[in-house]
N, C-alpha and C positions, 0 to 999 in steps of 0.2 A: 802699147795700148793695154795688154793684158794686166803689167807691172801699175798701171797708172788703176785700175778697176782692185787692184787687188789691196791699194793704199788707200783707198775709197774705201772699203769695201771695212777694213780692221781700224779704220777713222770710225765708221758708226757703228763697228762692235763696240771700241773702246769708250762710245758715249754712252753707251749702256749700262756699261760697267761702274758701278759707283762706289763700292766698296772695296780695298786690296786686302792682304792679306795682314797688315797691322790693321785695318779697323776692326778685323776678325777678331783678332789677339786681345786687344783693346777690350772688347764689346768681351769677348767671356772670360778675362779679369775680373770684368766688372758685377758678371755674374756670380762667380766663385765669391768677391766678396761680401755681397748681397745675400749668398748662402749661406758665406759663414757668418756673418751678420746676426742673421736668424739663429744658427745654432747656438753662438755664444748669447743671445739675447736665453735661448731656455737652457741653461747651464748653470746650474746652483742655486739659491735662494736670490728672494727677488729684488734683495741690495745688494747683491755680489758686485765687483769690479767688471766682471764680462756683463753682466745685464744691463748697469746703471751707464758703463765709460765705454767700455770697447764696441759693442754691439751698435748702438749708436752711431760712431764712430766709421764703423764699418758701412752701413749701409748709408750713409750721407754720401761719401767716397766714392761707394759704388754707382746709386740713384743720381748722386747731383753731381759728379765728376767723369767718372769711367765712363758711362754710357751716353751721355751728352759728348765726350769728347772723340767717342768712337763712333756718332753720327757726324761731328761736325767738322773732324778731320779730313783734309785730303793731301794727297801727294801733289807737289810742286810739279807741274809737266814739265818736260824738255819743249824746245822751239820745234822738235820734228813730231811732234802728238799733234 
């Protein structure tokens, strides 16, 4: 009985749980790129390569990839979750 309360019990913590530890990962990738993003966008004049191509670059990756894919992500369960 106790064993049966206590499978219960880590069934509806683990619905709670929505994030692992790769969305974590994921999700501040996608920040780091988004900052450096910004930094390369004020780095040299304002037709440089980092202003006009990389910066750019950088924060699409991060805004429309990284961070959408580290909300929309989840781990496949096993048949005993």
């Amino acid at each position: 009985m106790k064993e049966q309360k206590t499978r219960s019990r880590s069934r509806r913590e683990s619905q709670w749980k929505l994030f692992h530890a790769m969305n974590y990962k994921i999700f501040f990738v996608g920040i780091a790129a988004i900052i450096l993003g910004y930094v390369a966008m004020m780095q040299g004049p304002h037709d440089s390569f980092l202003s006009l191509h990389l910066s750019p670059i950088l924060l699409v990756i991060g805004y429309c990839v990284l961070i959408p894919l580290a909300i929309l992500l989840r781990r496949k369960s096993s048949k005993g979750d």
